[in-house]
N, C-alpha and C positions, 0 to 999 in steps of 0.2 A: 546239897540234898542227897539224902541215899535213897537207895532202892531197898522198901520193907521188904523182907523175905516170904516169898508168898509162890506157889504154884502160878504155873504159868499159861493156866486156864482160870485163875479166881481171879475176882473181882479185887480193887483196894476197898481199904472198910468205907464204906458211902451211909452216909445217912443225909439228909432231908428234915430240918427242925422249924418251926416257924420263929420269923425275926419281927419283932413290934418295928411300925413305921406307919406314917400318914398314908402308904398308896392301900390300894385297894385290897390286895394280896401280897404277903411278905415270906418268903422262907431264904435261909441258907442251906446250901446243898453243900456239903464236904466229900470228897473224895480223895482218899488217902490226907496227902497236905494241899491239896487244891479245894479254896473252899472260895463260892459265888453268892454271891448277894442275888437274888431273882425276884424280881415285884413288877408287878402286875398294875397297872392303872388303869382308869375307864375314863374317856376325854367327858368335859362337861356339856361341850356342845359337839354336834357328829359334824365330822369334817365334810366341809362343803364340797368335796372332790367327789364322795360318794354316790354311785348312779341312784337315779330316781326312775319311780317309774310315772306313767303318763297320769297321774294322780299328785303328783309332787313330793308321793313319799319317799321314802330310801328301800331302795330293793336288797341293800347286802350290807354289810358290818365290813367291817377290818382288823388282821391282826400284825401289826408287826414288832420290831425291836430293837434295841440300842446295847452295845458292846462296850464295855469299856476297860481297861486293865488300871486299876488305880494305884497312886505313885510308890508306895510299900508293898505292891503285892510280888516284885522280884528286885532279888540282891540287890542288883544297879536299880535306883530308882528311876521307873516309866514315867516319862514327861507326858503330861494332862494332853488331852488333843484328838482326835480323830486320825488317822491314819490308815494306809491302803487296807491292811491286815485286818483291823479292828471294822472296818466297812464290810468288806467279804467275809468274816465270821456273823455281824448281824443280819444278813444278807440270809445265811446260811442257817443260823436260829429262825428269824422270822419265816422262812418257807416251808422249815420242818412243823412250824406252830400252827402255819395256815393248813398243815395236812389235816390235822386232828379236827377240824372244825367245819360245819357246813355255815357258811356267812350268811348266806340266804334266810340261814334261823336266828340272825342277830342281827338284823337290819338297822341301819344308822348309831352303828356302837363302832367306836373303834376303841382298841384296848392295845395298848403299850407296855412291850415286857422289856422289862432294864436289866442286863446282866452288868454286875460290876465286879470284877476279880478282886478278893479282899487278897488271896494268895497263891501264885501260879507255881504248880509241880507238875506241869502237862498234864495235856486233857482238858482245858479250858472251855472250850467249845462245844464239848460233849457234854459234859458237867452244868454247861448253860443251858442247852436244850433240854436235858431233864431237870432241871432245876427249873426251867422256866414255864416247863408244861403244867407242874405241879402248882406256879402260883397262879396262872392263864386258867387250869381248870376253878380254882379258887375264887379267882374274881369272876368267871362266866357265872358261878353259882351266888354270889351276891346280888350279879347283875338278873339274877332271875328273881331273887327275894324281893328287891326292889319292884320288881315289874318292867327292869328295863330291855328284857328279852323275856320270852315266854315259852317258847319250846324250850330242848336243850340240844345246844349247835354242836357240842361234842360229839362226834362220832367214834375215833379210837385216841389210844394213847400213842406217846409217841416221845423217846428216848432215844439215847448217841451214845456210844462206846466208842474207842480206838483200839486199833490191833494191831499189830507188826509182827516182823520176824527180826529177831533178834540169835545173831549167830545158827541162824539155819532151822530157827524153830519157834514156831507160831504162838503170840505172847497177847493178852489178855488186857486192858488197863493199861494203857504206859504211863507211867510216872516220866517226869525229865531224862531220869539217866538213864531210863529204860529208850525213850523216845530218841535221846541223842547218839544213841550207838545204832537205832535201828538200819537194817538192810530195805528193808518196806515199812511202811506203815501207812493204815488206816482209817478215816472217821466213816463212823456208819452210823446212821439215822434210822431206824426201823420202830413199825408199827405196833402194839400187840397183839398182830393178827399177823406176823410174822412180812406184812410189806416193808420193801426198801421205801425210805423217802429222799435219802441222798447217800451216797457212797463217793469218797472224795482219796483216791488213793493214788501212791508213787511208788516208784522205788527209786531210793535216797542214795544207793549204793548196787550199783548192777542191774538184774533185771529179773520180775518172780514170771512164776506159770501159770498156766490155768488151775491147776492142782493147789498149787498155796493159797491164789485166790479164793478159791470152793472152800479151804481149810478155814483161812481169816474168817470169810465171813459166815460159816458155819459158829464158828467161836464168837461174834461179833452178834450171830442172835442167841447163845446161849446167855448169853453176858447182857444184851438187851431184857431177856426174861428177866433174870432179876432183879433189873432196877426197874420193870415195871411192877413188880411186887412193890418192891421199896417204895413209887411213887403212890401206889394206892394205901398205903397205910400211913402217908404222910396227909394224904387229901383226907381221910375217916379222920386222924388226929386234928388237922383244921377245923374240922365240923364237928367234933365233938368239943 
């Protein structure tokens, strides 16, 4: 895979389409050639783990997720299976998704976001979590047509970019061959209210500073803004 030619503050071209399927909410999210399958389900019955309160009802909902990279989405085909990586990325979606949402206003709902990688060019993980918010918010709003929630448990948005330094200078979107040369590199989870919800960074090759830090992730919420655009005009197209 190559590296598109692009400034090294722009995003890759990302769009957010909806995909037909049985679950509740459906889109694929692309990202340059990274592109995620993100669906949304609502369980039939509320999982019986869920607190109750002294009335026997359920006091909170749940949101979590499932990871998966599927066997064509890179050169060497990925054998089917659950694996340390693929657990610590759902891990990783599911608590950025639980940011977005007060449970308390979805009581005995639990909903399950499935990321499945149709095609990995790095950024997998980022690409999930706004892909996934966009079908999470999707199905929260059915589950309210329905009558199965009645307030609305959303409180903000909530998207993941990657950032690195790449030969000594702060890069935007990493694609693969952007990612495998990187000196540092980044996942950043943030709000659109510009909170962090998780920041997961290294350096791969030596050591960065407080200064590149402040840089990435300065670029890391300009680069969050507009895929929060992106995600709102994916959700208006859902409901339209």
């Amino acid at each position: 895979m190559k590296t598109t030619k692009r400034k090294p503050g722009q995003l890759r071209v990302t769009t957010i389409e909806p995909f037909p399927s049985m679950a509740t909410a459906s889109v694929v999210i692309s990202a340059g050639e990274t592109r995620v399958l993100c669906t949304a389900s609502i369980a039939s019955d509320p999982p019986k783990w869920l607190p109750r309160g002294d009335d026997g009802q359920y006091t909170k909902g749940w949101v979590t997720a499932e990871y998966n990279m599927l066997p064509g989405s890179t050169p060497d085909r990925k054998r089917r299976g659950a694996d340390g990586r693929s657990t610590e990325i759902q891990r990783l979606i599911a608590r950025a998704l639980r940011a977005a949402v007060d449970l308390e206003k979805m009581p005995g709902v639990l909903i399950t976001c499935d990321c499945d990688v149709l095609s990995a060019d790095g950024g997998t993980r980022t690409a999930s979590i706004t892909g996934a918010y966009v079908a999470l918010a999707q199905a929260i709003a059915a589950a309210r047509a329905d009558g199965l929630i009645k307030g609305n448990p959303i409180e903000r948005q909530v998207a993941a970019v990657s950032v690195g330094i790449i030969d000594g200078k702060a890069h935007l979107d990493l694609d693969y061959p952007l990612d495998s040369r990187a000196e540092v590199d980044m996942n950043v989870a943030m709000t659109n209210k510009g909170e962090y919800v998780e920041i997961q960074g290294t350096a791969e090759r030596g050591v960065f500073t407080r200064e590149q830090q402040d840089e990435l992730l300065n670029l890391a919420g300009r680069g969050v803004r507009e895929l929060v655009k992106i995600q709102r005009e994916a959700i208006k197209k859902g409901q339209g």
